[in-house]
ZADO-1210 file (C-alpha; in nm, 4 decimals, padded with zeros to 6 digits):
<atoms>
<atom x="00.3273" y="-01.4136" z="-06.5944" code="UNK" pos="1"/>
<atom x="00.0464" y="-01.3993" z="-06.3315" code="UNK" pos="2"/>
<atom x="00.0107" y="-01.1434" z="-06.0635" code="UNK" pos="3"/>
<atom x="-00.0627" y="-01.2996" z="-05.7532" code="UNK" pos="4"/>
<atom x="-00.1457" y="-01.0319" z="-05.4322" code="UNK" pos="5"/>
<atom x="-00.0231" y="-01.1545" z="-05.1044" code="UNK" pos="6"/>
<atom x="-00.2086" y="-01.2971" z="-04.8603" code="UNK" pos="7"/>
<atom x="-00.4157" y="-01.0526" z="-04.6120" code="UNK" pos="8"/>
<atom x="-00.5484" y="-01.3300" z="-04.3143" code="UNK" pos="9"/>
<atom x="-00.2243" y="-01.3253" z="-04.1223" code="UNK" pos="10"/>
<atom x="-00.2446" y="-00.9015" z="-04.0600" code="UNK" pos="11"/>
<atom x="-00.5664" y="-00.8755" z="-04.0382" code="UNK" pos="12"/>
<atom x="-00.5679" y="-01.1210" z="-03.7790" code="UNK" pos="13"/>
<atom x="-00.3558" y="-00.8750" z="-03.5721" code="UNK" pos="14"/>
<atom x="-00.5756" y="-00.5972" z="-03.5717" code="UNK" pos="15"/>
<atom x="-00.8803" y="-00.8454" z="-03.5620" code="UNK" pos="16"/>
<atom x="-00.7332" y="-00.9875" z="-03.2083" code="UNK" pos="17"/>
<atom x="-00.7000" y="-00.5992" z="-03.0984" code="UNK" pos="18"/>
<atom x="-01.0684" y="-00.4839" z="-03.0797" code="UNK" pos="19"/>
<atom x="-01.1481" y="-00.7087" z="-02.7817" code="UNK" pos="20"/>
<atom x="-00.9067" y="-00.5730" z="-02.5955" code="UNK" pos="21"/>
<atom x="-00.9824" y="-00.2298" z="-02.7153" code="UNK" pos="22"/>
<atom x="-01.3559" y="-00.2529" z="-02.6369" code="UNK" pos="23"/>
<atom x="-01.2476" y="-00.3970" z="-02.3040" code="UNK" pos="24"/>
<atom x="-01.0114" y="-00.0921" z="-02.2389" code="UNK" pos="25"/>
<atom x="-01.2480" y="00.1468" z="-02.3528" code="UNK" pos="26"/>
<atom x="-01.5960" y="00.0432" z="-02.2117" code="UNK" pos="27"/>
<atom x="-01.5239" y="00.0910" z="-01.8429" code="UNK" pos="28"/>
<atom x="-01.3813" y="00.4520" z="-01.9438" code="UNK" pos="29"/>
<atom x="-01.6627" y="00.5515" z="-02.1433" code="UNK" pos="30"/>
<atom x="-02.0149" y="00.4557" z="-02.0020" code="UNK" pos="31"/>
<atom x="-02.3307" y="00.5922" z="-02.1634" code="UNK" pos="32"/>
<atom x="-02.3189" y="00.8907" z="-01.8518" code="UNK" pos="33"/>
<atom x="-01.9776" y="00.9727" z="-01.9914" code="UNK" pos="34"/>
<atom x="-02.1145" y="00.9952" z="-02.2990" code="UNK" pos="35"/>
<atom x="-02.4314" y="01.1777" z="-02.2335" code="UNK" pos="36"/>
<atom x="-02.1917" y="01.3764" z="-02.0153" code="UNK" pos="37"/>
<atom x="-01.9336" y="01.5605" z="-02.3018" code="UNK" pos="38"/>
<atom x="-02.2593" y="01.6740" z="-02.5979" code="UNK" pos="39"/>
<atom x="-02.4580" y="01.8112" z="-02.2822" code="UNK" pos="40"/>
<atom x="-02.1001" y="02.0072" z="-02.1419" code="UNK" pos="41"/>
<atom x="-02.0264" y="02.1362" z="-02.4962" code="UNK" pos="42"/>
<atom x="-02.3793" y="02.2768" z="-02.5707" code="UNK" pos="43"/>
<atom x="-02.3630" y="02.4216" z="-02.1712" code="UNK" pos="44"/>
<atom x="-02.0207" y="02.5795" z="-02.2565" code="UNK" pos="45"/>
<atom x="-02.1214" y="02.7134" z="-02.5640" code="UNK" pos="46"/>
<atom x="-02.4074" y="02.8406" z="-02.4335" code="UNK" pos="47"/>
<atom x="-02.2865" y="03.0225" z="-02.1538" code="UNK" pos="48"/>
<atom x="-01.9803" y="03.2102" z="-02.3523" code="UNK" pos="49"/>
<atom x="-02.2977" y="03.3193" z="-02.6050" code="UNK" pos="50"/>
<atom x="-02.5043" y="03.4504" z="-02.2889" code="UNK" pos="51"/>
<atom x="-02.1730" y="03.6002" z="-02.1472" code="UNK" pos="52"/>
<atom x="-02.0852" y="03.7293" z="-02.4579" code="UNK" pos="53"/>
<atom x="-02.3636" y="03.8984" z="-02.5411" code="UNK" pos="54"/>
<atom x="-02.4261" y="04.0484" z="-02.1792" code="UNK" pos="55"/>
<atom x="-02.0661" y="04.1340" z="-01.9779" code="UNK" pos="56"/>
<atom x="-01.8148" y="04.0888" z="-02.1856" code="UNK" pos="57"/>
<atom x="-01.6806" y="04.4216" z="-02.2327" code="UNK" pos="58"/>
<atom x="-01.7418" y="04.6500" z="-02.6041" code="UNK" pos="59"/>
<atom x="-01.5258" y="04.9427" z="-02.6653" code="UNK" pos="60"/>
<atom x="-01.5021" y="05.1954" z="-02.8799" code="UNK" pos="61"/>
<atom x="-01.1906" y="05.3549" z="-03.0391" code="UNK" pos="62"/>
<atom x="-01.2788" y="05.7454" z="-03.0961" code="UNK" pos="63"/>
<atom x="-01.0093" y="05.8126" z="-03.3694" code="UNK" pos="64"/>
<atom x="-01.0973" y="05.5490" z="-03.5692" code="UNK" pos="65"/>
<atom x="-01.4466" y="05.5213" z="-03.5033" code="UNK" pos="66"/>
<atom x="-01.4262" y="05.1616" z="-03.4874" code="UNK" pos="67"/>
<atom x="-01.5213" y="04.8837" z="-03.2689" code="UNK" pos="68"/>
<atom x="-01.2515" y="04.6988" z="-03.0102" code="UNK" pos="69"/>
<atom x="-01.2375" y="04.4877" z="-02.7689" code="UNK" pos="70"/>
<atom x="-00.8715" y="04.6025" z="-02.6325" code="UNK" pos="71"/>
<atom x="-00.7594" y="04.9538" z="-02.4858" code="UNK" pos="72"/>
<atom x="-00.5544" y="05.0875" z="-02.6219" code="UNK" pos="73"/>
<atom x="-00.7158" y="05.0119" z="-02.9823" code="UNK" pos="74"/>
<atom x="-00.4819" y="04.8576" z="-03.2723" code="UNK" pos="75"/>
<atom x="-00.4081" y="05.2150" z="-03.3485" code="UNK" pos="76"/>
<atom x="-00.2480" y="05.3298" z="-03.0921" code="UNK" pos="77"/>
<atom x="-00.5199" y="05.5057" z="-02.9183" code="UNK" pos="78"/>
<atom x="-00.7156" y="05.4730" z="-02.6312" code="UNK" pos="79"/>
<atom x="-01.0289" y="05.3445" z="-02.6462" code="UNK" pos="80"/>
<atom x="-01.3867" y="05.3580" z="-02.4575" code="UNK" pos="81"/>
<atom x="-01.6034" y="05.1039" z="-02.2574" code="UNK" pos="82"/>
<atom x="-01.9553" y="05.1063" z="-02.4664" code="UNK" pos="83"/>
<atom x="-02.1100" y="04.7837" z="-02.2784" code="UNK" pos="84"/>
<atom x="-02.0688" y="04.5170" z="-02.0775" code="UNK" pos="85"/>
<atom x="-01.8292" y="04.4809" z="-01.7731" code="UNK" pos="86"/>
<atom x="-01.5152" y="04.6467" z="-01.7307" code="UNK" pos="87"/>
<atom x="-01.2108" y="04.3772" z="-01.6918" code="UNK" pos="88"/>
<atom x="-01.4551" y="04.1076" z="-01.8798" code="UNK" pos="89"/>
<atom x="-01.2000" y="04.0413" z="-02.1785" code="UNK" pos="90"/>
<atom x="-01.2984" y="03.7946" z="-02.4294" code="UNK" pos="91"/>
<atom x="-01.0512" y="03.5713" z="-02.2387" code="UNK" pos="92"/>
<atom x="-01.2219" y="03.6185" z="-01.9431" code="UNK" pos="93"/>
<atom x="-01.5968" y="03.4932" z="-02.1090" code="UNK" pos="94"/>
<atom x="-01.3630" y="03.2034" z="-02.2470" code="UNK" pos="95"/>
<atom x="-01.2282" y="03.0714" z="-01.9185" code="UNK" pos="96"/>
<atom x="-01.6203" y="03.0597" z="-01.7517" code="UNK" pos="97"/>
<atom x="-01.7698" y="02.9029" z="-02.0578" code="UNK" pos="98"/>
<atom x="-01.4924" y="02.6675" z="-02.0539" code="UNK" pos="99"/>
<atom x="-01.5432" y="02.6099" z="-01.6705" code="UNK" pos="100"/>
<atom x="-01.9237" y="02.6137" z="-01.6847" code="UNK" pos="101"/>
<atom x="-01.8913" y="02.3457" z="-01.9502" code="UNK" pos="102"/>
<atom x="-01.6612" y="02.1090" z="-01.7578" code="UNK" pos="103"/>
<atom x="-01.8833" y="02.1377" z="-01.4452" code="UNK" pos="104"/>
<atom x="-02.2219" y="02.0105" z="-01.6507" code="UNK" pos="105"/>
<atom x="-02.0057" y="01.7561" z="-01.7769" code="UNK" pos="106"/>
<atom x="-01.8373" y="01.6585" z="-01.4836" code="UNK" pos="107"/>
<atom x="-02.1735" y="01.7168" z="-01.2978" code="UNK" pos="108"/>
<atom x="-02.3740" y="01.4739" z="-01.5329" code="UNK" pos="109"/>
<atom x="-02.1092" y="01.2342" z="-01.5622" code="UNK" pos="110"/>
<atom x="-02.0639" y="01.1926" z="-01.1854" code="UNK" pos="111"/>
<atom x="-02.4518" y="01.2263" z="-01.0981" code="UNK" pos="112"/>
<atom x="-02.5151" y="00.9299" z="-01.3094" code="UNK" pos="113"/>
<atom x="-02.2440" y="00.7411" z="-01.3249" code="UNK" pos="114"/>
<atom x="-02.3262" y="00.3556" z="-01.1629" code="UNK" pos="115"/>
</atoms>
């Protein structure tokens, strides 16, 4: 008895007849701006959430414990005090601006030089 496989040309002439339309979908949406455009926002975002996390965002300290927080009151129960940064600048807070200062400089590039 011989094993024969079945034949492949018919399916992968499906997916074969896809990419054109694919690449023809896609290309418009994705130009080498738009490209450029999402590395450039991600390194900007991630930048600015190190800069604001390093300089405002808000370090407390949690007297009975002697540990480091970044809520009041601590996990303990306690309240806790502001060491650094800016009071109200949660790490939520640094999140949302290095999220927005991200999609500007990507939004920004893209639009700049887009054709």
């Amino acid at each position: 008895m011989t094993i024969v496989a079945p034949p492949l040309g018919g399916s992968l002439f499906g997916v074969g007849r896809a990419f054109p339309f694919l690449a023809g979908a896609v290309s418009p949406v994705f130009s080498l701006a738009t490209l450029l455009a999402i590395p450039l926002g991600g390194v900007a975002g991630a930048t600015a959430d190190s800069v604001l996390g390093a300089t405002v965002q808000e370090l407390r300290r949690c007297d009975v414990c002697d540990r480091a927080c970044e809520t009041d009151p601590h996990a303990c129960g306690a309240p806790s005090r502001l060491v650094r940064g800016v009071r109200g600048f949660s790490n939520d807070v640094v999140n949302l601006l290095a999220t927005a200062t991200g999609a500007a400089v990507a939004f920004g590039f893209a639009t700049a030089f887009a054709r």
